[in-house]
N, C-alpha and C positions, 0 to 999 in steps of 0.2 A: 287397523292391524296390518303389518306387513307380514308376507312369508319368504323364507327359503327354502333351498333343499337339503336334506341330508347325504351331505357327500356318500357317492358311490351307494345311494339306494334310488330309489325311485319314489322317494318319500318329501312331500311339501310339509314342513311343519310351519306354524306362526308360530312368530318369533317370540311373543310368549306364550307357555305352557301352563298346562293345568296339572298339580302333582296331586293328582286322588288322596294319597296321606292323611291332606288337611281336614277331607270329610268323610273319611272312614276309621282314624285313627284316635283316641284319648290323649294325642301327644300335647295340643293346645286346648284340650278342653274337649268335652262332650257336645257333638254337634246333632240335633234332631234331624231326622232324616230328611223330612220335608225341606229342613233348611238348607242341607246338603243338595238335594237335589234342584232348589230353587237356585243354589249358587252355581254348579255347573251349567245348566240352561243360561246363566245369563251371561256368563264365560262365553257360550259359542254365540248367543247375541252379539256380541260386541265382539265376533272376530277367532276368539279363541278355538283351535282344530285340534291340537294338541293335545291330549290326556295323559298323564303318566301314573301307572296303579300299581300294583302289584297284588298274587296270590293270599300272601301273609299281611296283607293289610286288613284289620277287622277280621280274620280267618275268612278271607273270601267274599267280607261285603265292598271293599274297597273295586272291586267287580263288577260286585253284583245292582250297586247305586248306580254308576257311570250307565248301566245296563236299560235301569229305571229311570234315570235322568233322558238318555239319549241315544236310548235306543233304535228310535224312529228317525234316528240323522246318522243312522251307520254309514252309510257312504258320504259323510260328509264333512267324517274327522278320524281322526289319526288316531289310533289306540296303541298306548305301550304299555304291555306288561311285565313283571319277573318269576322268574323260577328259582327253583333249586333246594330251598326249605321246604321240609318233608312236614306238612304240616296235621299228619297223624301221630309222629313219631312223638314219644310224650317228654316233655323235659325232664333232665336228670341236675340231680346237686344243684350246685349256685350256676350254672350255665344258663346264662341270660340270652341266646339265640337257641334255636330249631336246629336239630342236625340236620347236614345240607348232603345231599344227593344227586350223583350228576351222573349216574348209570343210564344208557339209554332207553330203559325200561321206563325209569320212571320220569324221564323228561317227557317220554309220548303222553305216559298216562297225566302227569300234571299238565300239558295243554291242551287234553282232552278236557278236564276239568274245568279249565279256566274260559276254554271257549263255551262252555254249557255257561257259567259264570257270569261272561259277558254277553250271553245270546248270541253272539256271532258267529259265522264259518271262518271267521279267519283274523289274527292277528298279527298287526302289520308290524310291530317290532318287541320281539319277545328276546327278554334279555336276561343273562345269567346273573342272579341277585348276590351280589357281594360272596362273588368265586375266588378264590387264591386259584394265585398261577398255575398250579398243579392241576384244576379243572378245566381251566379256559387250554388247555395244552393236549388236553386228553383227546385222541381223536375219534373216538367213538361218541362221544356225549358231542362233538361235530357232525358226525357221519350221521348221527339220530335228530340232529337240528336241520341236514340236509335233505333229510326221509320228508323232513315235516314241512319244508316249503316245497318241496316237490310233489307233497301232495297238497296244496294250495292252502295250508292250515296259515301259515305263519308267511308272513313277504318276506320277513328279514329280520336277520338275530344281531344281537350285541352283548354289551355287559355294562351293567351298572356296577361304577367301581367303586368302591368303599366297603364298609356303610361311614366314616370318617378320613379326614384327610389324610393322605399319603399314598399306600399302595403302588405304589410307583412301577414295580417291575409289573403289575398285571394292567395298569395301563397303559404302559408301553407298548406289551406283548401283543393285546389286544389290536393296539393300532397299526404298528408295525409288522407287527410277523401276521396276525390274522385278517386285518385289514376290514374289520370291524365295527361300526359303531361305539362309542362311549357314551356312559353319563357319569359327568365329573362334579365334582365340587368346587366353585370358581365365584374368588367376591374379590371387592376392591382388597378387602383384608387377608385374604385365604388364596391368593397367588400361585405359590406352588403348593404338590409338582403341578397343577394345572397345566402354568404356562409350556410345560414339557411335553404335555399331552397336546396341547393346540400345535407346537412345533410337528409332534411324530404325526399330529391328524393331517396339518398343511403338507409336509411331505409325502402321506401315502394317500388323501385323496381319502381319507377316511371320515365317515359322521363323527361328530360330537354337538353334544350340548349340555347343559352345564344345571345344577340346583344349588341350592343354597346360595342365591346370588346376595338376601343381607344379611350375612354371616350369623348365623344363625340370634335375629335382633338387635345386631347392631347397627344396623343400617337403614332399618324399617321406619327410625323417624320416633321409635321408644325414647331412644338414650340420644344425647347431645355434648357438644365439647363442655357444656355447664355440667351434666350430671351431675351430682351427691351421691356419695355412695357410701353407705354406713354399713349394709350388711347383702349378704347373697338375697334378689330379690324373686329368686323363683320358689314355685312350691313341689313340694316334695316330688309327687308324682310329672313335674314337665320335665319332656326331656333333656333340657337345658341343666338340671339342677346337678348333675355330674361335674359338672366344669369345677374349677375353682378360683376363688374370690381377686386371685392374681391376673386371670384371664380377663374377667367384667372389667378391671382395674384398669390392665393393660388397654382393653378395648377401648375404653374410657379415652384415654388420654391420645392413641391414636386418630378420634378423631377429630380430636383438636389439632392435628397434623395435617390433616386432608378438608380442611375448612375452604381451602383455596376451593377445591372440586366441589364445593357443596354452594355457599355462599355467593347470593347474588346471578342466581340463575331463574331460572322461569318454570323450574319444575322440584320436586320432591326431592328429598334425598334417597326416598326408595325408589324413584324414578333413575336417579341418575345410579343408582348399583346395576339396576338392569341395564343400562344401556350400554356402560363400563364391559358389563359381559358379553352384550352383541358385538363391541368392537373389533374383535376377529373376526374375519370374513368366513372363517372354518366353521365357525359358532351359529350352526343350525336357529336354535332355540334354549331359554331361558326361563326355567321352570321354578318362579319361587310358591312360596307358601303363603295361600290366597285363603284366609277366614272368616273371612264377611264379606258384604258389597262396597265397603267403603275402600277397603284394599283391593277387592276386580277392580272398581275403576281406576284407582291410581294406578295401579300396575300397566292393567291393560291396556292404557294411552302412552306407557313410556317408548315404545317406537316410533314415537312420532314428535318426542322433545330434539331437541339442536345436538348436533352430534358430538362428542366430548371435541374438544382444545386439542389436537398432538401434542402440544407443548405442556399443558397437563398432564397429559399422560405420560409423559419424556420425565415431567418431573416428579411424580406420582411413582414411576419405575423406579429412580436415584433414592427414596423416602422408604419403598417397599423393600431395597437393598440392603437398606441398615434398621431393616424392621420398626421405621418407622422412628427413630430416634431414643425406645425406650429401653435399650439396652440389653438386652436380651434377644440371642437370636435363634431362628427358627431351626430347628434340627432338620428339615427337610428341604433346605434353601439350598438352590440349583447354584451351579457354577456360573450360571448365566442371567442377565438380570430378565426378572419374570416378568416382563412384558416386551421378551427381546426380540418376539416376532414383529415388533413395529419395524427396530431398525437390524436388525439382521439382512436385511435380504432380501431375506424367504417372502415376504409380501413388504411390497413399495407403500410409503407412507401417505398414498394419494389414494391410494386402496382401500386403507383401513378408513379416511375420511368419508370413503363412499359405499357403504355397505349394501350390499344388493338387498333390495326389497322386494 
């Protein structure tokens, strides 16, 4: 495992993370606790410091496991959690989230909560869980995130931006005007606004680090340039099964596009999505979705596969510009090509080959 830091905190993450989700959530399936906790221990065997949880994961076991897993190695890894869904409040009509609350009443009281949650006196990056600009802007729900590192609760705040791609202005905001931490959404596939956010992070010296690096299975090694595809192959309750049949499609066929990136290397193809992600020198850590041991290991050894080709990735850039050839293009697609942080400038192309470990 390698590590970095996270820009402008005092924070080591390895380069890859652990996103709690996978063993506290129904999203891939029901994971038995035992199993869940046998899979974290063996994450920080092999390296892994990184955790990332949230409050509203399992109503607070996604916590309270990391808690039971790894407890007895609190000084020895990195805890991120989120706020802001009020997770007493009861849902109403068809609204498919928790109403979100950024008073600074109840930001004190939700990290009091979450630090009983996780056993700990202190969380080292506690981040606002898919805030619109209008929260992350608010300076009081700041002034109460200031009360709570000043009183040694919390080292350092940010925002996880989403919960899906784009949100562009609160990423932004976040890196440039608040100078902030991010976690973004970043795959070979899923580009922008990423690459926007790596540019506004390289300019202000801000963290980031990225999830969903194989777009959410496309990249995991499931699907291949061969696929068949007859019908939607998820079930009802995965969270995948919203998409639709044009997307699998689409996905399908791009990556018979990036065959070059895949083809004839000495590692996975979920290996080489993480590593695609670490190539910003900005890019802290790489949090995908780890559900068994077969996947910790493959994951967990990708920083240590051969670094991509620039000229790959030069080409990779030209291919993500026209979406990839399938004719349809991304509604969110920047004026500038999304991996223009190679040759902009902003970091020299001998940089990005040598990423600090």
């Amino acid at each position: 495992m390698k590590y970095r830091n996270l820009a402008g905190t005092s924070l080591t993450l390895s380069e890859v993370g652990f996103g709690v989700w996978s063993v506290s959530t129904n999203w891939w399936g029901e994971v038995p606790e035992a199993d869940g906790i046998a899979l974290l221990r063996k994450a920080f065997d092999k390296g892994i410091t990184f955790f990332d949880t949230a409050d509203t994961y399992g109503e607070g076991y996604g916590e309270e496991i990391l808690a039971k897993a790894l407890g007895s190695q609190r000084d020895s890894i990195v805890i991120g959690t989120k706020f802001g869904y009020d997770l007493d409040a009861p849902r109403s009509g068809h609204q498919r989230e928790r109403p979100q609350n950024w008073s600074p009443e109840f930001v004190k009281a939700a990290c009091e909560k979450s630090l009983t949650r996780l056993g700990t006196d202190r969380i080292d990056l506690y981040q606002m869980h898919n805030s619109r600009l209008t929260a992350i802007q608010r300076d009081d729900t700041v002034a109460a995130l200031g009360e709570l590192r000043d009183a040694g609760k919390i080292k350092h705040w940010g925002v996880a931006v989403g919960p899906d791609i784009g949100w562009i202005e609160e990423g932004e905001y976040t890196l440039r005007d608040r100078r902030v931490p991010a976690q973004i959404i970043y795959s070979v596939l899923e580009q922008d606004p990423a690459d926007r956010f790596i540019r506004a992070a390289t300019d202000a010296n801000a963290g980031v680090f990225c999830r969903v690096p194989h777009a959410s299975g496309m990249l995991d090694g499931t699907y291949t340039k061969d696929t068949q595809l007859d019908s939607m192959p998820f079930d009802a309750d995965d969270h995948r099964s919203y998409r639709k049949m044009q997307w699998l499609s689409q996905s399908v066929e791009k990556l018979k596009r990036i065959d070059f990136l895949i083809s004839g290397k000495l590692a996975t193809v979920g290996q080489i999505a993480i590593k695609f992600c670490l190539a910003p020198p900005i890019m802290a850590s790489c949090v995908p979705t780890i559900t068994n041991m077969a996947q910790l290991d493959e994951y967990a050894a990708a920083p240590d596969i051969d670094e991509l080709p620039v000229d790959e990735l030069q080409k990779l850039s030209g291919l993500y510009a026209d979406n990839f050839g399938t004719g349809e293009k991304d509604p969110v697609k920047s004026s500038q090509s999304p991996t223009g942080w190679v040759n902009t400038g902003n970091v020299p192309v001998e940089r990005m080959a040598a990423t600090p470990g």
